[in-house]
Short mmCIF file of the C-alpha atoms (twelve columns), coordinates in Angstrom:
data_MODEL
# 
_entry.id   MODEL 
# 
loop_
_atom_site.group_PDB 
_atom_site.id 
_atom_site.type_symbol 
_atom_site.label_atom_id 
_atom_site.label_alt_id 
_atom_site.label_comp_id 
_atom_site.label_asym_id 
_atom_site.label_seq_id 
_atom_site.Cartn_x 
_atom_site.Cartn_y 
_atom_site.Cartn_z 
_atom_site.pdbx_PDB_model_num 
ATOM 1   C CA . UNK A 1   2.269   -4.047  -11.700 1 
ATOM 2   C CA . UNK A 2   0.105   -5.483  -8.905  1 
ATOM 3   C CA . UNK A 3   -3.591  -5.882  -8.094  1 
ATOM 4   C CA . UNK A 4   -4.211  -4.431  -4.672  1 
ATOM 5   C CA . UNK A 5   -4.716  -8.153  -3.388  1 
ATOM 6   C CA . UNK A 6   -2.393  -8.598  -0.399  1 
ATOM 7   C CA . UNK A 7   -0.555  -12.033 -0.520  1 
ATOM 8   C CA . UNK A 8   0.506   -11.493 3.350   1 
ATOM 9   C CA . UNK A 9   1.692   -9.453  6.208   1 
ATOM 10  C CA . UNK A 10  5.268   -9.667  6.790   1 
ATOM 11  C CA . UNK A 11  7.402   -8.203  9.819   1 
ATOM 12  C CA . UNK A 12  10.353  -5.586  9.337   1 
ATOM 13  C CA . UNK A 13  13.505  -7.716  11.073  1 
ATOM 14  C CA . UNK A 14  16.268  -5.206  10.241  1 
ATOM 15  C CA . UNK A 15  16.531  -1.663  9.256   1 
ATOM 16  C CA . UNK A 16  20.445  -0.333  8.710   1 
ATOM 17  C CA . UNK A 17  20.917  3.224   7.167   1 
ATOM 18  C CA . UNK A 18  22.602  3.061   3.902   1 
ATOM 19  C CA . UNK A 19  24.323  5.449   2.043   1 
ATOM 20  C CA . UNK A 20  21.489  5.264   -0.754  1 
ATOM 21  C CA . UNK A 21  18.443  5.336   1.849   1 
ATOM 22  C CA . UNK A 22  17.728  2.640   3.907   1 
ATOM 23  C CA . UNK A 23  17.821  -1.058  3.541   1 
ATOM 24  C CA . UNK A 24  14.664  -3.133  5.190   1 
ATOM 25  C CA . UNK A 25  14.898  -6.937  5.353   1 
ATOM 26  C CA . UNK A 26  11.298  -8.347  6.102   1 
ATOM 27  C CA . UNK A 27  10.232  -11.809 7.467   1 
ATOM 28  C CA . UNK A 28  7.769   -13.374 5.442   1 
ATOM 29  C CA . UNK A 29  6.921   -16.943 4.138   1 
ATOM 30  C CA . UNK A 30  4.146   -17.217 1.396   1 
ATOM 31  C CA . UNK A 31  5.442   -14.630 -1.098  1 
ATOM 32  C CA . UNK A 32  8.971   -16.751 -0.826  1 
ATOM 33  C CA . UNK A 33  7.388   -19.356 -3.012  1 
ATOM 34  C CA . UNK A 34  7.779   -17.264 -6.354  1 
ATOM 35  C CA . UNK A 35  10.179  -14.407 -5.309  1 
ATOM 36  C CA . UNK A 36  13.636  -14.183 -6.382  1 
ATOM 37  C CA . UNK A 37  16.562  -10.953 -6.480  1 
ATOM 38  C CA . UNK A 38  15.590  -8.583  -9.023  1 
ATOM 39  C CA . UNK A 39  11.521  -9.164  -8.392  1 
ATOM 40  C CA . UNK A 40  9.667   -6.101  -7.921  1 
ATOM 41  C CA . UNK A 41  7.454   -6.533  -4.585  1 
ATOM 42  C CA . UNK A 42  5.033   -4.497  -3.206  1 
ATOM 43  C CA . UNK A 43  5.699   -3.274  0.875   1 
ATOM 44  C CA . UNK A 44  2.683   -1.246  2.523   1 
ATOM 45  C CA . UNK A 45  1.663   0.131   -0.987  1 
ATOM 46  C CA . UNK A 46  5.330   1.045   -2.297  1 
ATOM 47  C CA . UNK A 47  6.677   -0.998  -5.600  1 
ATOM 48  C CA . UNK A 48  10.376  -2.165  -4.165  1 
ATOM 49  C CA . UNK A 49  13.018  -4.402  -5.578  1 
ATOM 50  C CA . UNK A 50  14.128  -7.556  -4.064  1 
ATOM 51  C CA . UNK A 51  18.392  -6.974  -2.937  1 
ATOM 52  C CA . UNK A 52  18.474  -9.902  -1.049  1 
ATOM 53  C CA . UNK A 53  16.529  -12.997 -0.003  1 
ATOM 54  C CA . UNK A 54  16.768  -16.177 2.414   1 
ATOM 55  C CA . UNK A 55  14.627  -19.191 3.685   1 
ATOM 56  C CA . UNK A 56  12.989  -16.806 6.192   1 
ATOM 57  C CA . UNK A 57  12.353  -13.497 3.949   1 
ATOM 58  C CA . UNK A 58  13.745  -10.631 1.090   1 
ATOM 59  C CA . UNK A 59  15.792  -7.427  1.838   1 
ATOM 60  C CA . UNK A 60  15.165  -4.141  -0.265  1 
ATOM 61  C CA . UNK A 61  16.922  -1.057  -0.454  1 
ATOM 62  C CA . UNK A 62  14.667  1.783   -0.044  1 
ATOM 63  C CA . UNK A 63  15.835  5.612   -1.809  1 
ATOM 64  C CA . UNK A 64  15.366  8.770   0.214   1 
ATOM 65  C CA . UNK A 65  12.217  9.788   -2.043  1 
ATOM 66  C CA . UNK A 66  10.190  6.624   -0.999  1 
ATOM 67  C CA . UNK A 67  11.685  6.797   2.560   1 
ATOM 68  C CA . UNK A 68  9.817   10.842  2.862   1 
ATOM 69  C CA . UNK A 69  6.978   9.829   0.824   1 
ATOM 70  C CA . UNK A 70  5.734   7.058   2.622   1 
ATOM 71  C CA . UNK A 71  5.206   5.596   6.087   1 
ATOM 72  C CA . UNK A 72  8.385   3.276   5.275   1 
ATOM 73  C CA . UNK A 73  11.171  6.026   6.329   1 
ATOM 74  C CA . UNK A 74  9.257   5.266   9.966   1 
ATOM 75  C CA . UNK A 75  9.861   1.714   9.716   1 
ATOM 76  C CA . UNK A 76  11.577  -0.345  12.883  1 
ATOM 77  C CA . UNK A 77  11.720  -4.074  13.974  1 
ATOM 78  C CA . UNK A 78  8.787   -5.475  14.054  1 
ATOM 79  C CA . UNK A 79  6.842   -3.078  12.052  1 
ATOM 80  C CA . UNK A 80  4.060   -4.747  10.118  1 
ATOM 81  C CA . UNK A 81  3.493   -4.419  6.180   1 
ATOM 82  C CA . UNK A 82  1.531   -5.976  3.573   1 
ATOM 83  C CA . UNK A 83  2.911   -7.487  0.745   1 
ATOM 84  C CA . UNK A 84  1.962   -8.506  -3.091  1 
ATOM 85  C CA . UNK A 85  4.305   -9.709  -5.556  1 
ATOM 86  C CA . UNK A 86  4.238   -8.364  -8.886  1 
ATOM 87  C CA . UNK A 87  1.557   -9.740  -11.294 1 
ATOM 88  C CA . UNK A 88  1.692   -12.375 -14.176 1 
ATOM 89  C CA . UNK A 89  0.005   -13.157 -17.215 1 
ATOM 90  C CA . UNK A 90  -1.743  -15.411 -15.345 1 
ATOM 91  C CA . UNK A 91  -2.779  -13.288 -11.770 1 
ATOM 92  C CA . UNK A 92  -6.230  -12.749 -11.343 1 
ATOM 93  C CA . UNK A 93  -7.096  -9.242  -11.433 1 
ATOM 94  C CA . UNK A 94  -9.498  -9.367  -8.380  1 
ATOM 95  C CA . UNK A 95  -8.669  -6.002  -7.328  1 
ATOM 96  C CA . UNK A 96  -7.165  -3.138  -9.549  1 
ATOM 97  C CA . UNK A 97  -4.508  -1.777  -11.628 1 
ATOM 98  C CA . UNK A 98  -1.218  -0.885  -9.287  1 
ATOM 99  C CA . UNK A 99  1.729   0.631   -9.817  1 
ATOM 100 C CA . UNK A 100 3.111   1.112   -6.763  1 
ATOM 101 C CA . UNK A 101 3.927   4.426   -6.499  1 
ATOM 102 C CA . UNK A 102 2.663   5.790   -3.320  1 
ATOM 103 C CA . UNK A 103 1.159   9.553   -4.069  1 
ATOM 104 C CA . UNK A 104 1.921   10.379  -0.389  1 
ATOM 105 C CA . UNK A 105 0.277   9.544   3.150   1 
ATOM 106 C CA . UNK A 106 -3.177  9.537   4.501   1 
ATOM 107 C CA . UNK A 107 -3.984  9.651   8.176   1 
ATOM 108 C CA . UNK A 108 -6.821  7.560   9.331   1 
ATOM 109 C CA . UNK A 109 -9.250  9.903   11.566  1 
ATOM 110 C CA . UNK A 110 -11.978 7.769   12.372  1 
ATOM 111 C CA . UNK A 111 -12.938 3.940   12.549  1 
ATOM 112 C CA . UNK A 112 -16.245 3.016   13.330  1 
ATOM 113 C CA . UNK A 113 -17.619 -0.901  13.658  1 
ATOM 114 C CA . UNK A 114 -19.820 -1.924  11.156  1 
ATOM 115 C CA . UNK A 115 -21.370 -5.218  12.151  1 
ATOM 116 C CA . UNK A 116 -18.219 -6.908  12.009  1 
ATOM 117 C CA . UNK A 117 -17.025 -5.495  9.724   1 
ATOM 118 C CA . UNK A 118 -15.658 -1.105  9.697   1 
ATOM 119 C CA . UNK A 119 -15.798 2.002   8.339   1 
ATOM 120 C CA . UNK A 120 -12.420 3.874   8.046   1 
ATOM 121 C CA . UNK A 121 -12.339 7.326   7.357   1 
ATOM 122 C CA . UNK A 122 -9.260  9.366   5.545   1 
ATOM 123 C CA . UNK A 123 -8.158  12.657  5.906   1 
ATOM 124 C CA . UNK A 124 -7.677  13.645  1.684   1 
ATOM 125 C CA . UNK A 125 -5.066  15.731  0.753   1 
ATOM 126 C CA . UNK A 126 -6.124  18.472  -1.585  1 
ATOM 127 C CA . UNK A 127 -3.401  17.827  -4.492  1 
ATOM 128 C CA . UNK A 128 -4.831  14.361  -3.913  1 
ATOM 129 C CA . UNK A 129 -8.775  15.038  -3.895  1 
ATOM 130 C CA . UNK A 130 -9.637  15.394  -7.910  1 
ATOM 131 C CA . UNK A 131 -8.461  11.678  -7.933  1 
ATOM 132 C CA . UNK A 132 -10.023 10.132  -5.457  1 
ATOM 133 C CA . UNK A 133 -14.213 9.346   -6.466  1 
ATOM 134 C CA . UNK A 134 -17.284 7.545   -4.845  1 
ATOM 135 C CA . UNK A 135 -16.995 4.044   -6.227  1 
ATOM 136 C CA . UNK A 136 -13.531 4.510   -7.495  1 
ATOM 137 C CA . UNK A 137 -10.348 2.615   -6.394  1 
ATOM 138 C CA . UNK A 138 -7.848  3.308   -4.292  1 
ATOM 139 C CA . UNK A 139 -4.860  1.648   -2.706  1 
ATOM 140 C CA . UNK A 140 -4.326  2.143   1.218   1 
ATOM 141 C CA . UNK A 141 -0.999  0.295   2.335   1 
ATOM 142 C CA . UNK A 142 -1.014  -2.225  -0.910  1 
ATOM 143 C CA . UNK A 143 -5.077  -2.772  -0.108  1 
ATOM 144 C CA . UNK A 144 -7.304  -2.152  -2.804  1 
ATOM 145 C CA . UNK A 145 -10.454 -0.994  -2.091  1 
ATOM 146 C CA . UNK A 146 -13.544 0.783   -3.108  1 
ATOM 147 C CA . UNK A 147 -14.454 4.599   -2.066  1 
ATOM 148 C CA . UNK A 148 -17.910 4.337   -0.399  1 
ATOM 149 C CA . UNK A 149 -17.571 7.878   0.407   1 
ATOM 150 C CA . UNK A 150 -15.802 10.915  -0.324  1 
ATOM 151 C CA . UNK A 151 -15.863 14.438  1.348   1 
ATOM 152 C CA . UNK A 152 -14.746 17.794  0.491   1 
ATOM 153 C CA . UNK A 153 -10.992 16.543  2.920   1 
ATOM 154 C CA . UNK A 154 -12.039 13.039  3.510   1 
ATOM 155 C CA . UNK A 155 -12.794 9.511   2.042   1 
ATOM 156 C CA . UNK A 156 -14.137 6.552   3.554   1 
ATOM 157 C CA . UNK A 157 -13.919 3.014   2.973   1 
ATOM 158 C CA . UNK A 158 -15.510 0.079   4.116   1 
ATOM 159 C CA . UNK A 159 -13.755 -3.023  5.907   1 
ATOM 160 C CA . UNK A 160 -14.736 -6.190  5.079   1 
ATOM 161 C CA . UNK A 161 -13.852 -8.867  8.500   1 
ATOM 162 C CA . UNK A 162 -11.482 -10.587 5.877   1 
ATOM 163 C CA . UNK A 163 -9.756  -7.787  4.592   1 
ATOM 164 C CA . UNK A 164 -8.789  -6.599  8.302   1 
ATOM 165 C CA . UNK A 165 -7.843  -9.989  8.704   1 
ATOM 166 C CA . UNK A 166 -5.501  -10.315 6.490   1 
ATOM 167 C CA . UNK A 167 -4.081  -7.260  6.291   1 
ATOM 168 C CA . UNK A 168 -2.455  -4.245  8.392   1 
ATOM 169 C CA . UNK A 169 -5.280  -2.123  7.897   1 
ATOM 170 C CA . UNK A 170 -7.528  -4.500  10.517  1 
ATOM 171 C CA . UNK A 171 -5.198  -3.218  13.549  1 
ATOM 172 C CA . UNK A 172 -4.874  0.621   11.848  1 
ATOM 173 C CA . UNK A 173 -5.543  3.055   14.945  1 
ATOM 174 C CA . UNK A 174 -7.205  6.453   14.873  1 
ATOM 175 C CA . UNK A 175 -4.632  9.094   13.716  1 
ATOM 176 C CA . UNK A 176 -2.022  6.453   12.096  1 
ATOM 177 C CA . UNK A 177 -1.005  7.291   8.860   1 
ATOM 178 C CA . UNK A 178 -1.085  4.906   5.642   1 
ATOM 179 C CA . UNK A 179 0.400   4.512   2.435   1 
ATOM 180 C CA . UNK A 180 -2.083  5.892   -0.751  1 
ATOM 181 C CA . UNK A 181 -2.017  5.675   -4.330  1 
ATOM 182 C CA . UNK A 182 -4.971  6.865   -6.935  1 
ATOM 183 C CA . UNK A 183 -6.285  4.846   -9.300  1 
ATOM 184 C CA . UNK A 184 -3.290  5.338   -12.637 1 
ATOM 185 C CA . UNK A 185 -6.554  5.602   -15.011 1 
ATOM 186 C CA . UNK A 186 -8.103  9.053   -13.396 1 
ATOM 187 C CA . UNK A 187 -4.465  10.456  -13.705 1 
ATOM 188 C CA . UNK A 188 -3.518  9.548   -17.304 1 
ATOM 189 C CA . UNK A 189 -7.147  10.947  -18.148 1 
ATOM 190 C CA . UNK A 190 -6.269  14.171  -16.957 1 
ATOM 191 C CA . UNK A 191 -3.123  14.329  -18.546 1 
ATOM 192 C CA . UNK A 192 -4.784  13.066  -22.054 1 
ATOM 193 C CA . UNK A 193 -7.275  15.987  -21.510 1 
ATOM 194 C CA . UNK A 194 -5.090  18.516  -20.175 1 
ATOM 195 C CA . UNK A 195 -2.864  18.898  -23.411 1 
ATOM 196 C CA . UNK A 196 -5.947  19.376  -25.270 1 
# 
């Protein structure tokens, strides 16, 4: 599990095809401190396991289903992504509850400055819409943040100056896709009520 709070934004330094998928190795430094093979770490939004790791970053073997469901089967060298390692006991929960699983991809159709600060605006999928709420969560590349809007086939969230700071999403361009996952809670709900 993870909180949406992105730890850093690492660089893609290899990508080899594998018989399995793909395997990315990504340069980072700060999540090094407390990451070791077997950790679960989250790239651009999508929960991974760590294969491999050095003094300079981790390697993780990506399948075919996360490769087509996410932005990650378009990853090359020096492709930027955020990452979060998994959550303790002890990991303040400043954002949300994430799992990880990307629901699919979003493309970003409009950014507009906001003093300095933006509004980015999200084509929605349909299968995705019933999820997605005004003042809900969601998760955008491993970011979570709040829904200040939400059309009939859009959402929109606002940018805070530190959030596009320190993440990918400051230097997302107009028609550039991005990772998404609902919030876990609206989906269990309509499980819980749909066997009623």
């Amino acid at each position: 599990m993870f909180t949406g709070i992105v730890e850093e934004i690492g660089t893609v330094r290899h990508v080899a095809q594998t018989p399995s998928g793909a395997r990315l190795e990504i340069a980072c430094e700060r999540v090094l401190e407390r990451l070791a093979v077997d950790d679960s770490v989250n790239v651009a939004g999508a929960c991974l396991t760590v294969v491999a790791r050095d003094d300079r970053g981790f390697a993780v073997d990506v399948v075919p289903e996360t490769l087509s469901r996410t932005t990650l089967g378009r990853a090359v060298r020096g492709t930027h992504v955020n990452l979060e390692r998994a959550a303790t006991p002890t990991t303040a929960l400043g954002g949300h509850l994430v799992q990880g699983h990307v629901d699919g991809t979003v493309q970003l159709r409009s950014r507009h400055a906001e003093g300095d600060g933006a509004m980015l605006t999200f084509a929605l999928p349909k299968d995705l819409a019933r999820y997605v709420v005004q003042k809900g969560f969601v998760t955008v590349d491993g970011v979570s943040l709040t829904i200040a809007a939400v059309d009939r086939d859009s959402f929109a969230i606002a940018l805070i100056p530190h959030s596009a700071s320190r993440t990918t999403l400051g230097a997302l361009r107009e028609g550039t896709s991005a990772n998404i996952e609902t919030d876990i809670i609206g989906k269990y709900v309509e499980r819980l009520l749909g066997a009623r």
